[in-house]
DOBAFI-427302 format. One record per atom (N, C-alpha, C): atom name; x, y, z. Coordinates in nm, 3 decimals. Last residue first. Example, Ala and Ser with C-alpha at 12.3 -4.5 7.8 and 13.67 -1.06 7.14 Angstrom:
<pts>
@atom N, u 1.285, v -0.225, w 0.708
@atom CA, u 1.367, v -0.106, w 0.714
@atom C, u 1.290, v 0.003, w 0.787
@atom N, u 1.319, v -0.569, w 0.780
@atom CA, u 1.230, v -0.450, w 0.780
@atom C, u 1.320, v -0.330, w 0.780
</pts>
This chain:
<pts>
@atom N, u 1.153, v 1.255, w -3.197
@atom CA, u 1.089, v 1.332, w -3.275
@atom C, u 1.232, v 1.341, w -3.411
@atom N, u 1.038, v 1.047, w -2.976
@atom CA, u 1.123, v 1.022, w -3.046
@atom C, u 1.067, v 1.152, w -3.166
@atom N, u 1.054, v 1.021, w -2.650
@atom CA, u 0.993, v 1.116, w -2.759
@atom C, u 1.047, v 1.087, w -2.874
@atom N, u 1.004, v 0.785, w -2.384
@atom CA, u 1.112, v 0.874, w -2.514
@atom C, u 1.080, v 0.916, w -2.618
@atom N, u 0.851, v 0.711, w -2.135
@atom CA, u 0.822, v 0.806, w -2.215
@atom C, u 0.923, v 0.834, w -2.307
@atom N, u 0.812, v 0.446, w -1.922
@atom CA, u 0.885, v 0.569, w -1.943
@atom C, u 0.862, v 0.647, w -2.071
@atom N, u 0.698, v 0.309, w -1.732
@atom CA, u 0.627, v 0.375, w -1.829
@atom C, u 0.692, v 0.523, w -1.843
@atom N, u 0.682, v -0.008, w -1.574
@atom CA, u 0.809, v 0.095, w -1.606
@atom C, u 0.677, v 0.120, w -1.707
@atom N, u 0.447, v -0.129, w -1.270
@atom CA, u 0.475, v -0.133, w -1.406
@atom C, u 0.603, v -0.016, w -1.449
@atom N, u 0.485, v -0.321, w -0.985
@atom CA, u 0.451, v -0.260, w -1.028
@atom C, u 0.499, v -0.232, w -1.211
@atom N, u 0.153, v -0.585, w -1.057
@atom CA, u 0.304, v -0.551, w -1.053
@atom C, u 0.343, v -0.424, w -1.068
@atom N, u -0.098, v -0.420, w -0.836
@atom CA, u -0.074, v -0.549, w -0.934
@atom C, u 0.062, v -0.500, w -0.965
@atom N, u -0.114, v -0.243, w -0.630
@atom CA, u -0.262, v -0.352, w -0.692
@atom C, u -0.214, v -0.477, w -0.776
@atom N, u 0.155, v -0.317, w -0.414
@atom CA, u 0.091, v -0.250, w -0.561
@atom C, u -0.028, v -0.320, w -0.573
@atom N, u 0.109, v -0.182, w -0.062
@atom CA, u 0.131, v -0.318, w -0.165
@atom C, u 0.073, v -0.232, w -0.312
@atom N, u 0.110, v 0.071, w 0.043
@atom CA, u 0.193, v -0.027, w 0.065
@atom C, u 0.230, v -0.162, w 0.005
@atom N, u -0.064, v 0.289, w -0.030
@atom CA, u 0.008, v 0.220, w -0.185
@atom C, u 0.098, v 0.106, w -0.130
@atom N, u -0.306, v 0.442, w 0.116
@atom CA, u -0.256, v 0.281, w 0.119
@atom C, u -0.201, v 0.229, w 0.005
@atom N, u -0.224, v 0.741, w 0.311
@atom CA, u -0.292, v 0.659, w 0.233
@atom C, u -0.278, v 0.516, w 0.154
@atom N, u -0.030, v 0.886, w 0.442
@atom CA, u -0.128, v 0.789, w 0.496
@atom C, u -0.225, v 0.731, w 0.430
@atom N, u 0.241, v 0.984, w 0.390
@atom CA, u 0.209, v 0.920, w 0.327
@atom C, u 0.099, v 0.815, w 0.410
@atom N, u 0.362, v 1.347, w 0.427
@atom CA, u 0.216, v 1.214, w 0.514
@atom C, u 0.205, v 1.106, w 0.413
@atom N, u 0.672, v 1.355, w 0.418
@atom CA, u 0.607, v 1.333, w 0.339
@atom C, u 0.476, v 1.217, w 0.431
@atom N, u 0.877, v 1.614, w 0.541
@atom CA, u 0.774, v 1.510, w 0.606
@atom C, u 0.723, v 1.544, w 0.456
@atom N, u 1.133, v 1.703, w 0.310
@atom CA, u 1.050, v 1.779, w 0.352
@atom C, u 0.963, v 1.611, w 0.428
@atom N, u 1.399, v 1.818, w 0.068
@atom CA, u 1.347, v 1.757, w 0.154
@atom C, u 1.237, v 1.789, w 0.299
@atom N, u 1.245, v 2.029, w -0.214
@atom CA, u 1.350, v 2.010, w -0.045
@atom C, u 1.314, v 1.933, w 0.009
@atom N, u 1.116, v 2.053, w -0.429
@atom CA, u 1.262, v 1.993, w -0.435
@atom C, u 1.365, v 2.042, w -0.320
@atom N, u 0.762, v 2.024, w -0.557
@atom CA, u 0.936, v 2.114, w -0.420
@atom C, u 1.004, v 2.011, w -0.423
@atom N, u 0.542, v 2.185, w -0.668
@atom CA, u 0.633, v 2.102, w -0.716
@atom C, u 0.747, v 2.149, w -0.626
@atom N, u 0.342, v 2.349, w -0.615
@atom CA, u 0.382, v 2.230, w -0.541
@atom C, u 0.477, v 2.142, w -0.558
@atom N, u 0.344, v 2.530, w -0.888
@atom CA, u 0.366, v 2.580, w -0.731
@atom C, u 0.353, v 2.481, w -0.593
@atom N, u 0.553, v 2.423, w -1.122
@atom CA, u 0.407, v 2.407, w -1.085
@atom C, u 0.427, v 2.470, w -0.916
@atom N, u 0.690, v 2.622, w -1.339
@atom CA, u 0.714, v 2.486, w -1.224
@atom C, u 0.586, v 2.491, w -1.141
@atom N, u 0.699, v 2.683, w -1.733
@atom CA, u 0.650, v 2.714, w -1.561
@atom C, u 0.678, v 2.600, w -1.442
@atom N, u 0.963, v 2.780, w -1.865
@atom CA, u 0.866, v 2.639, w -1.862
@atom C, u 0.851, v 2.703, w -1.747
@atom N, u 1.048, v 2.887, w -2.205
@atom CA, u 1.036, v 2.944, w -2.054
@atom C, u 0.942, v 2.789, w -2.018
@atom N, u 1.311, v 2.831, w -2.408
@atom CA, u 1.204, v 2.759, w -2.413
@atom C, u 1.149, v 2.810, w -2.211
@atom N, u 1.605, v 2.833, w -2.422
@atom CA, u 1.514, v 2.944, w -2.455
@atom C, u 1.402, v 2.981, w -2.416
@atom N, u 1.701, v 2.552, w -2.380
@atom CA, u 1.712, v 2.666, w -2.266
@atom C, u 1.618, v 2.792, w -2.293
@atom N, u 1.716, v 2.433, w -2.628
@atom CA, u 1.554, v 2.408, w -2.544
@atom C, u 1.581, v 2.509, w -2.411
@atom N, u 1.943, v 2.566, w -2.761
@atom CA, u 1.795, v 2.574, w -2.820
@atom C, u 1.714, v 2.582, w -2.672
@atom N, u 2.077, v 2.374, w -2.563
@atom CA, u 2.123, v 2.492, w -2.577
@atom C, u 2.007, v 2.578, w -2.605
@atom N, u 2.062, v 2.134, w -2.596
@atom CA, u 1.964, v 2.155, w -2.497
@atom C, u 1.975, v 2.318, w -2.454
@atom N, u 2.173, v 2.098, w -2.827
@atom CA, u 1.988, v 2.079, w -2.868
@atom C, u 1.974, v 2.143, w -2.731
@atom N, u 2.406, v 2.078, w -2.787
@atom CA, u 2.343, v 2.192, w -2.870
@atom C, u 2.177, v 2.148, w -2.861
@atom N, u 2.382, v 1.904, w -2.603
@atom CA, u 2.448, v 1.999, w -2.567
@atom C, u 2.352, v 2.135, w -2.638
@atom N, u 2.367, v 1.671, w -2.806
@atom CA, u 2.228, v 1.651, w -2.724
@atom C, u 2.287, v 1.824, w -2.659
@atom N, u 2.595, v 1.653, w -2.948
@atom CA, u 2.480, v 1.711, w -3.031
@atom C, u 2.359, v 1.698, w -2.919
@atom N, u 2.764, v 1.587, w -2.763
@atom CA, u 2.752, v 1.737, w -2.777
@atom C, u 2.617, v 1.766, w -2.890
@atom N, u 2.654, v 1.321, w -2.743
@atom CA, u 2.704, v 1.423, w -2.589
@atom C, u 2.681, v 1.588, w -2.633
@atom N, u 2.727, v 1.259, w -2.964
@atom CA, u 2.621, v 1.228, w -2.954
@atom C, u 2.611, v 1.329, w -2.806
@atom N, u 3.014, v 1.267, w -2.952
@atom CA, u 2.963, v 1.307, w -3.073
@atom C, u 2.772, v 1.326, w -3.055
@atom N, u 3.065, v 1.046, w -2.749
@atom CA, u 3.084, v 1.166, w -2.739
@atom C, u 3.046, v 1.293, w -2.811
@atom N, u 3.020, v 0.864, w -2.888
@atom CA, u 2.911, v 0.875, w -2.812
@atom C, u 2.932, v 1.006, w -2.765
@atom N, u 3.194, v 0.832, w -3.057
@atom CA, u 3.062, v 0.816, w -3.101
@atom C, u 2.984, v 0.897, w -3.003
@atom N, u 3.463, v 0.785, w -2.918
@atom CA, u 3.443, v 0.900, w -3.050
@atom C, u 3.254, v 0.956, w -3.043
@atom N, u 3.426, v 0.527, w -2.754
@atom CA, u 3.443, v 0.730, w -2.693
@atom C, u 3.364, v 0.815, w -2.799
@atom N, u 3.333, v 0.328, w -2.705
@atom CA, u 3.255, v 0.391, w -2.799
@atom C, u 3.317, v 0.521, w -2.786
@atom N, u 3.523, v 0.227, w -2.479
@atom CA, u 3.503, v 0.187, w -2.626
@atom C, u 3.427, v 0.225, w -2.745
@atom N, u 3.558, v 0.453, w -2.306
@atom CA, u 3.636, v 0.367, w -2.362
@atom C, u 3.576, v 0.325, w -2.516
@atom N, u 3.261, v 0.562, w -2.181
@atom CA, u 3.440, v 0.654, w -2.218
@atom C, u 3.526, v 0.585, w -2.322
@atom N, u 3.101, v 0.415, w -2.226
@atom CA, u 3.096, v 0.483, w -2.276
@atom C, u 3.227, v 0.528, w -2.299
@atom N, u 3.243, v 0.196, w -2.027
@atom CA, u 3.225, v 0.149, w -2.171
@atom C, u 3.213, v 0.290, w -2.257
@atom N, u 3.244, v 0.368, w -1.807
@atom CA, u 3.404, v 0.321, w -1.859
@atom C, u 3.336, v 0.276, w -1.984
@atom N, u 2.965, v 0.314, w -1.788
@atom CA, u 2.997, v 0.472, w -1.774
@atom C, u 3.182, v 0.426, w -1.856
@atom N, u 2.936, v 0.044, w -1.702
@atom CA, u 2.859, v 0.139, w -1.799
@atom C, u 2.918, v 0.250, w -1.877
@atom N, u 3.083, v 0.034, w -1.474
@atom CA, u 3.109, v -0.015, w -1.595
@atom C, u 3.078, v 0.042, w -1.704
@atom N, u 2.918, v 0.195, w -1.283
@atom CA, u 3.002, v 0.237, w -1.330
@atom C, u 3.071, v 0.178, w -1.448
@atom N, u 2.720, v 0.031, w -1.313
@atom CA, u 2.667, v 0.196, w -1.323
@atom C, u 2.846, v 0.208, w -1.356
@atom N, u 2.823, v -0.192, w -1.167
@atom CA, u 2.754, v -0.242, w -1.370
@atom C, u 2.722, v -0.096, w -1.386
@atom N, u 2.810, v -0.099, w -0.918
@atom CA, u 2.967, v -0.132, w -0.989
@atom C, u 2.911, v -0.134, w -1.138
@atom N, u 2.570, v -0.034, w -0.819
@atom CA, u 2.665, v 0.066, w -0.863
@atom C, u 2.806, v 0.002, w -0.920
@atom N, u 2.327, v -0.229, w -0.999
@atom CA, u 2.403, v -0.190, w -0.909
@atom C, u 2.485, v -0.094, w -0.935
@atom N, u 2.014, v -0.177, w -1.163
@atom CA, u 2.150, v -0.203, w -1.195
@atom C, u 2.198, v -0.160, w -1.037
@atom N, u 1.730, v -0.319, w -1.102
@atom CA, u 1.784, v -0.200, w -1.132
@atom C, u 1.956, v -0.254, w -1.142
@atom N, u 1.550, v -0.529, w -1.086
@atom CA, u 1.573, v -0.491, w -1.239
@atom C, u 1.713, v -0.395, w -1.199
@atom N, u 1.524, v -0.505, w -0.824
@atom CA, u 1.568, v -0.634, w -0.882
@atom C, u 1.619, v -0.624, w -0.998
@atom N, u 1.276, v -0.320, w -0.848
@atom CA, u 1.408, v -0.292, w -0.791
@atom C, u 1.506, v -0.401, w -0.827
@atom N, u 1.119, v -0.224, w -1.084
@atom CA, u 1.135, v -0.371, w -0.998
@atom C, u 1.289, v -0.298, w -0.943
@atom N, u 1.084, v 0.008, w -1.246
@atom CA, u 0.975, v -0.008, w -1.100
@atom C, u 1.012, v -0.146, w -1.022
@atom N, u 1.372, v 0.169, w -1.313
@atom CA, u 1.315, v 0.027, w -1.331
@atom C, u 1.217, v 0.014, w -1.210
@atom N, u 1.565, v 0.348, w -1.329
@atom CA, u 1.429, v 0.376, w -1.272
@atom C, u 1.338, v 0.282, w -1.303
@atom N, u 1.831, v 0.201, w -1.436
@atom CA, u 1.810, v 0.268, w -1.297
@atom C, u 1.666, v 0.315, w -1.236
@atom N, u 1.674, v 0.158, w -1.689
@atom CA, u 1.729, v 0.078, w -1.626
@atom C, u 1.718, v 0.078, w -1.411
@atom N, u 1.704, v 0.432, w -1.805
@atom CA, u 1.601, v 0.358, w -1.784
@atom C, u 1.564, v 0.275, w -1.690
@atom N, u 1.972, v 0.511, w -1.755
@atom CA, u 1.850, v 0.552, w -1.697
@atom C, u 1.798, v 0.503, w -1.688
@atom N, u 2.051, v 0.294, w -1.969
@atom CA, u 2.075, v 0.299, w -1.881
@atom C, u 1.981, v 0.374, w -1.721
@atom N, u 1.931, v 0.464, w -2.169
@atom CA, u 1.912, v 0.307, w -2.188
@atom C, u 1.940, v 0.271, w -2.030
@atom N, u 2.056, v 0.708, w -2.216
@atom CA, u 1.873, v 0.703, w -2.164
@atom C, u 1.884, v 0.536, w -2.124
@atom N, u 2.294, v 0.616, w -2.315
@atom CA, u 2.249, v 0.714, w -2.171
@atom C, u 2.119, v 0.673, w -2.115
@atom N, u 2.233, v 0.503, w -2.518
@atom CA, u 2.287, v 0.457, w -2.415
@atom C, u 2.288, v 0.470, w -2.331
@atom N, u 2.144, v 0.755, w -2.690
@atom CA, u 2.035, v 0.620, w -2.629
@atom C, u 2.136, v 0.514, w -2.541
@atom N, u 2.257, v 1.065, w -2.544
@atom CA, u 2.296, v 0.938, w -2.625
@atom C, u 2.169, v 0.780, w -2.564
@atom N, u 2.012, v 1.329, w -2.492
@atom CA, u 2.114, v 1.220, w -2.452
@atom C, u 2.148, v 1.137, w -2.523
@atom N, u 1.802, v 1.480, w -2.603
@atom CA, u 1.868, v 1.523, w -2.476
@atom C, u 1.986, v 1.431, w -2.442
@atom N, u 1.674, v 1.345, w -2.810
@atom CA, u 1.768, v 1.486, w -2.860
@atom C, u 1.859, v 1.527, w -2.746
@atom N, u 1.501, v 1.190, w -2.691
@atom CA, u 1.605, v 1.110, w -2.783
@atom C, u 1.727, v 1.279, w -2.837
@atom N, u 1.355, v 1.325, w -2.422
@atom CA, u 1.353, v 1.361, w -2.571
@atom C, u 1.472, v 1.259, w -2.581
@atom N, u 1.172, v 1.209, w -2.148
@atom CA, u 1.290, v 1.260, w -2.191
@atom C, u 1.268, v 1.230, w -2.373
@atom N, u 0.964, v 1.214, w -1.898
@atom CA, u 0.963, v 1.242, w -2.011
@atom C, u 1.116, v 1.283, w -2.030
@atom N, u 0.945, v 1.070, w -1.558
@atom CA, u 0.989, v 1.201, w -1.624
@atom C, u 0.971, v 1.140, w -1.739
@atom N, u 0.723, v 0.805, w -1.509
@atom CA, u 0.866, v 0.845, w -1.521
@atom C, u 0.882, v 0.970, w -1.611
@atom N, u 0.481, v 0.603, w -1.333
@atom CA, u 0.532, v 0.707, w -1.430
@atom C, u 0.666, v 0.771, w -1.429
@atom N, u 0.356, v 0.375, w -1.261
@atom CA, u 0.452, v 0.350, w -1.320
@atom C, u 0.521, v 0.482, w -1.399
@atom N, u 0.096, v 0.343, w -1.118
@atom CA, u 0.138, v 0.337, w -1.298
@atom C, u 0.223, v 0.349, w -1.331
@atom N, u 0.150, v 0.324, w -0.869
@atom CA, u 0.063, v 0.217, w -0.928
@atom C, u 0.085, v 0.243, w -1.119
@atom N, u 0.416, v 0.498, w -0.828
@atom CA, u 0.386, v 0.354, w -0.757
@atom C, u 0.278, v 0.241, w -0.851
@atom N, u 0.374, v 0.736, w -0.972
@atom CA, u 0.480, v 0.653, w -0.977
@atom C, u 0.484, v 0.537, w -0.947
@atom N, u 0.063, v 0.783, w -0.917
@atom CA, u 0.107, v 0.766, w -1.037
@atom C, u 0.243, v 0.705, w -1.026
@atom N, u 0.073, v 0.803, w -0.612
@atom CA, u 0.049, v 0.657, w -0.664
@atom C, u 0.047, v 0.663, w -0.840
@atom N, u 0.243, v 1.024, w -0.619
@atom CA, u 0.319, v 0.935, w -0.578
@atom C, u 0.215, v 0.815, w -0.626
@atom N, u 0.076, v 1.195, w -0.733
@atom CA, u 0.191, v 1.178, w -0.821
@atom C, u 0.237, v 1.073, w -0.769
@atom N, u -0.143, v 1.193, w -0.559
@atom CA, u -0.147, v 1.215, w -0.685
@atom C, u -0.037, v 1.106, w -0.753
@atom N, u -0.008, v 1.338, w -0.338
@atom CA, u -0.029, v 1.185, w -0.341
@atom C, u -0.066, v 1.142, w -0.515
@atom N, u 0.239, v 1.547, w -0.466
@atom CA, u 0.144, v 1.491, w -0.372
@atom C, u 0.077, v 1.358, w -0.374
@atom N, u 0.370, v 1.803, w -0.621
@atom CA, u 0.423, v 1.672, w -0.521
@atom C, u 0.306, v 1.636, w -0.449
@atom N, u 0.196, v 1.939, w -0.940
@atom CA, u 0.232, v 1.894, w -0.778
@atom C, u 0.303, v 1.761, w -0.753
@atom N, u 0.364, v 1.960, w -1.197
@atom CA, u 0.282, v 1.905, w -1.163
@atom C, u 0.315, v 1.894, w -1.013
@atom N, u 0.613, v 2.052, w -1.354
@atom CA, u 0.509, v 2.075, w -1.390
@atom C, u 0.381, v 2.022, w -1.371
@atom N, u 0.856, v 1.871, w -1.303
@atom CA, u 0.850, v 1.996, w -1.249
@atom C, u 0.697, v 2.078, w -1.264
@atom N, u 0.906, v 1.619, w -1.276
@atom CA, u 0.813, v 1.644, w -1.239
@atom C, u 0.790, v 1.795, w -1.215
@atom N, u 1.272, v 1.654, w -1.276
@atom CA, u 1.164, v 1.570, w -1.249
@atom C, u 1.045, v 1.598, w -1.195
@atom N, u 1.425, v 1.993, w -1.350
@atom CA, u 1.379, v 1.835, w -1.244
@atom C, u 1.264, v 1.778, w -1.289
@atom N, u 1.621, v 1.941, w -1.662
@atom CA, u 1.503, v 1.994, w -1.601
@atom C, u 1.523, v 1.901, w -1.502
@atom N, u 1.826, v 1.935, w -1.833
@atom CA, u 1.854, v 2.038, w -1.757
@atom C, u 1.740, v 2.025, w -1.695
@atom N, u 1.847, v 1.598, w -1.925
@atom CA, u 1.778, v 1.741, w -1.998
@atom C, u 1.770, v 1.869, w -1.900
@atom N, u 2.098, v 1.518, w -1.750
@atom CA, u 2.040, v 1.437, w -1.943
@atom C, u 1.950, v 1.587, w -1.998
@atom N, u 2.078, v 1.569, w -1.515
@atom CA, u 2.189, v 1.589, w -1.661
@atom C, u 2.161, v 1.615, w -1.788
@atom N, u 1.810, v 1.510, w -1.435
@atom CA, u 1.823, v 1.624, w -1.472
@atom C, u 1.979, v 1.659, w -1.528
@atom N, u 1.841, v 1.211, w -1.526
@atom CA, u 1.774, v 1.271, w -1.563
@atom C, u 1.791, v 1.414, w -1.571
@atom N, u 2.052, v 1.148, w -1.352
@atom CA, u 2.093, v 1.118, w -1.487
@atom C, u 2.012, v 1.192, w -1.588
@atom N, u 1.885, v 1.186, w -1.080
@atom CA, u 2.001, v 1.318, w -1.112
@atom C, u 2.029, v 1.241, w -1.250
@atom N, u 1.734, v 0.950, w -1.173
@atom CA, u 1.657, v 1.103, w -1.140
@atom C, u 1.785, v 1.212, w -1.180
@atom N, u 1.850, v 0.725, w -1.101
@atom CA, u 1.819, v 0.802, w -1.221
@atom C, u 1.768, v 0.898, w -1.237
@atom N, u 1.958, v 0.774, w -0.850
@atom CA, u 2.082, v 0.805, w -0.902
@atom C, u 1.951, v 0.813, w -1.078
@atom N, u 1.712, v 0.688, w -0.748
@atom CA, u 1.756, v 0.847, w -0.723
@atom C, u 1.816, v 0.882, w -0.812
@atom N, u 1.736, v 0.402, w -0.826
@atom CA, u 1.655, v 0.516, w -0.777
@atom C, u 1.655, v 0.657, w -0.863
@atom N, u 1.975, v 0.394, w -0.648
@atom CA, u 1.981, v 0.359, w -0.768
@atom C, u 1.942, v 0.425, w -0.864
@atom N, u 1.839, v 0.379, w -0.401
@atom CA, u 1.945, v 0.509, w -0.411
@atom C, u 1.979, v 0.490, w -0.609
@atom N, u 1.724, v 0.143, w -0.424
@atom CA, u 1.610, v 0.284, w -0.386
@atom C, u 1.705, v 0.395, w -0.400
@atom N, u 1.924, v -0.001, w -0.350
@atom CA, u 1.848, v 0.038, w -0.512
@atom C, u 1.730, v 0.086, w -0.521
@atom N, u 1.997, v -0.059, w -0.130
@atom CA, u 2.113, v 0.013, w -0.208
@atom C, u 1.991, v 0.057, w -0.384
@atom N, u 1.674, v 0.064, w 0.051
@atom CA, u 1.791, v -0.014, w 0.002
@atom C, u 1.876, v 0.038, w -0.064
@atom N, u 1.425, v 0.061, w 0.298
@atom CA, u 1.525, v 0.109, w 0.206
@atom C, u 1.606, v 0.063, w 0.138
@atom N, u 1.100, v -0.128, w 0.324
@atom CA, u 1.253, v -0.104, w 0.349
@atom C, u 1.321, v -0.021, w 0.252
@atom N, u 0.814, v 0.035, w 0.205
@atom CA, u 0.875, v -0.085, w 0.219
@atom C, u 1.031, v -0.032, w 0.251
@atom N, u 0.685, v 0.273, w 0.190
@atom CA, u 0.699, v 0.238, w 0.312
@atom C, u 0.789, v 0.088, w 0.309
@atom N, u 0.616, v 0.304, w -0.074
@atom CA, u 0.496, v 0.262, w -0.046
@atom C, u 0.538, v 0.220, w 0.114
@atom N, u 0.826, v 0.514, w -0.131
@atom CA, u 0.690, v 0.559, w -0.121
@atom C, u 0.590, v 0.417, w -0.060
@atom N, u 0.966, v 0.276, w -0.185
@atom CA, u 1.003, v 0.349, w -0.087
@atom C, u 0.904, v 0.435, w -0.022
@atom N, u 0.902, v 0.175, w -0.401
@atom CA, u 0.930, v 0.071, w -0.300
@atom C, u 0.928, v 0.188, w -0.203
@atom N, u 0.977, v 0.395, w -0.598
@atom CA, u 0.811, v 0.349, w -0.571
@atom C, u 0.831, v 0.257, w -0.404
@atom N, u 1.205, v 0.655, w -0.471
@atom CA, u 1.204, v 0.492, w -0.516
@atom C, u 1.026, v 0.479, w -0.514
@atom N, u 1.242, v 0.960, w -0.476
@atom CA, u 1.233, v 0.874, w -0.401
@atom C, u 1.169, v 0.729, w -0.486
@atom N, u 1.241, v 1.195, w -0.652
@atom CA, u 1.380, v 1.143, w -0.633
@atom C, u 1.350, v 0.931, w -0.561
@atom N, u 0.987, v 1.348, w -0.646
@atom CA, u 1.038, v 1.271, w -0.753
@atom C, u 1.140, v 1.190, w -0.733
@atom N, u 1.028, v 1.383, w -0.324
@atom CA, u 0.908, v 1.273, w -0.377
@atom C, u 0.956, v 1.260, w -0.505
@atom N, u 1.264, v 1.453, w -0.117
@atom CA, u 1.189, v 1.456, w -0.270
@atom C, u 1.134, v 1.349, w -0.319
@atom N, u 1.198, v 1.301, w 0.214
@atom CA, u 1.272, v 1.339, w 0.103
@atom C, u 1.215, v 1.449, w 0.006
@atom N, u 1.087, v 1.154, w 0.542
@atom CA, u 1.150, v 1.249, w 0.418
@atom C, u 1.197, v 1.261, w 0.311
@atom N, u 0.807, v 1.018, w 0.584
@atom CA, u 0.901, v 0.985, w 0.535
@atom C, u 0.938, v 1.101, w 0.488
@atom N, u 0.561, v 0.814, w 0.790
@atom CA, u 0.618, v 0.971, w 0.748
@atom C, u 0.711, v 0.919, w 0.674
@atom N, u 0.470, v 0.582, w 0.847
@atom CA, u 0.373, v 0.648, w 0.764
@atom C, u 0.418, v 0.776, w 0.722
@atom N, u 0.583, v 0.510, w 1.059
@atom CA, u 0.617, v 0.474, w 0.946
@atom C, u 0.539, v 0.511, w 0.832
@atom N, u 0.670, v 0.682, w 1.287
@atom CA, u 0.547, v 0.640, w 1.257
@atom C, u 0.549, v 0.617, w 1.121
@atom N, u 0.855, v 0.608, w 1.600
@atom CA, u 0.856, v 0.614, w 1.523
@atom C, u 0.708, v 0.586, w 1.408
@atom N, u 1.013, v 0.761, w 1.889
@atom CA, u 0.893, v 0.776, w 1.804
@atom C, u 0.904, v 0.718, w 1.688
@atom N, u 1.285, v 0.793, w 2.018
@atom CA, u 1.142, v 0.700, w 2.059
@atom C, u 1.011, v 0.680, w 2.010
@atom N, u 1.273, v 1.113, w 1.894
@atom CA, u 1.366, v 1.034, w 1.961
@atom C, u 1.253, v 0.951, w 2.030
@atom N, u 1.108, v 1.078, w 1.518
@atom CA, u 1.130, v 1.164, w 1.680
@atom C, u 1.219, v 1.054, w 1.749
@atom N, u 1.253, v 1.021, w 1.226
@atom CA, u 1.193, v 0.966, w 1.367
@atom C, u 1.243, v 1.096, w 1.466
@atom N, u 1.137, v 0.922, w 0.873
@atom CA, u 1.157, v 1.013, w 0.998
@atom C, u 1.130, v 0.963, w 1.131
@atom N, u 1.313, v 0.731, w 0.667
@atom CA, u 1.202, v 0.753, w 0.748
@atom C, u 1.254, v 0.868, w 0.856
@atom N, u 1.479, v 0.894, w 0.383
@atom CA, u 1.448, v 0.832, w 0.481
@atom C, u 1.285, v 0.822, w 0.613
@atom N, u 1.627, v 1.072, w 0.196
@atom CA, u 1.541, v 1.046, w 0.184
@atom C, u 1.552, v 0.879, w 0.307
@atom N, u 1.836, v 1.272, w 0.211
@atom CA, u 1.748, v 1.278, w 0.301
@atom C, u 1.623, v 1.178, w 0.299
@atom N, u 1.899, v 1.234, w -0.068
@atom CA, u 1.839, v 1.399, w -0.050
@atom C, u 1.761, v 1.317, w 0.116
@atom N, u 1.954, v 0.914, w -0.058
@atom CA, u 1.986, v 1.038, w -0.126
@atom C, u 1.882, v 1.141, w -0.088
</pts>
């Protein structure tokens, strides 16, 4: 998703580059390990994320190495409010930005997911859809600065510094506000 791949000159390749959006992109992926169907998984929680609360990911803090061994070695994950989404929603997210890739859900149990919401909880959850609507109606008011490194184009990412293996597992440290 967004390009996010290794880069190659024709006959060149230096596995130490990589394009994409650094919020979007998988820890596994930042650290140079293979791509996969659940490095897009990934991703897919990132866009659930900017559904879920109209904002991108990381908007208030540089793209840089910084951030990438915060995602890789600690485990960090956008902030989301319990006001922005049904906890099913977020539950799921969650899920999808799971630092074990193994953890993450495939795209057929993503879409199941999604038919359970429609189907068997419709009334409820739908009820829960629009009261997160009106809350994010309010939080539109709300001016938020974007940090002036914070970029959301695909772009060479130097990743020459050494997160290729985690120090230790990596860890989920997701954040739900519960207010």
């Amino acid at each position: 998703m967004g390009l996010c791949s290794l880069c190659e000159e024709v006959g060149k390749t230096d596995e130490s580059k990589l394009c994409g959006v650094m919020p979007y992109m998988a820890p596994e992926v930042l650290r140079s390990n293979p791509y996969t169907q659940a490095a897009d998984i990934y991703s897919f929680g990132m866009i659930m994320y900017v559904i879920a609360t109209g904002k991108q990911p990381f908007s208030d803090r540089a793209h840089d190495l910084y951030l990438a061994l915060d995602i890789c070695e600690d485990g960090i994950r956008p902030k989301i409010k319990e006001q922005e989404a049904p906890r099913c929603y977020i539950d799921l997210m969650e899920k999808c930005l799971d630092a074990n890739p193994d953890n993450r859900p495939n795209a057929i149990e993503i879409q199941e997911s999604f038919k359970l919401f429609k189907e068997q909880q419709q009334y409820e959850i739908e009820g829960q859809f629009k009261e997160a609507d009106k809350y994010k109606e309010i939080e539109a008011f709300i001016k938020r600065n974007q940090h002036p490194q914070a970029i959301y184009i695909s772009r060479v990412l130097n990743l020459d510094f050494s997160i290729s293996q985690p120090i230790y597992e990596p860890q989920n440290s997701i954040d739900v506000k519960h207010i």
